[in-house]
Phi, psi and omega in degrees: 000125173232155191227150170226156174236120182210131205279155161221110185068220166289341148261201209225120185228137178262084165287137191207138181219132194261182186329323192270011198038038157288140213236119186221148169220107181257135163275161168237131019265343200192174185268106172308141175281338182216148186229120178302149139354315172276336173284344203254307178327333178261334157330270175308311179321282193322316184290267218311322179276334159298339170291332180273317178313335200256007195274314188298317169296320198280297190106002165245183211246166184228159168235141163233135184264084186267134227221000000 
């Protein structure tokens, strides 16, 4: 299991991604409802750098899809 902690904005977000790459994200103090621009930008960096760490350890590759 590997995990990141990375602020977006006025939160905090704990991303975990476990052996099997199920992917959970918990926030602090709460889940935002919207995110600025500048927030999914500090978003995606912290998401991104855990998909490459868990790319790395492992040797396999993710795709993330955003909707």
């Amino acid at each position: 299991m590997i995990s990141n902690t990375f602020k977006v904005g006025p939160f905090t977000c704990e991303m975990t991604i476990s052996a099997l790459g199920h992917v959970t994200a918990e926030w602090s103090p709460r889940m935002p409802d919207r995110l600025t621009r500048k927030q999914r930008a500090q978003y995606r960096s912290g998401r991104n750098a855990l998909v490459a760490e868990f790319a790395k350890a492992t040797g396999l590759n993710m795709m993330i899809i955003e909707i």
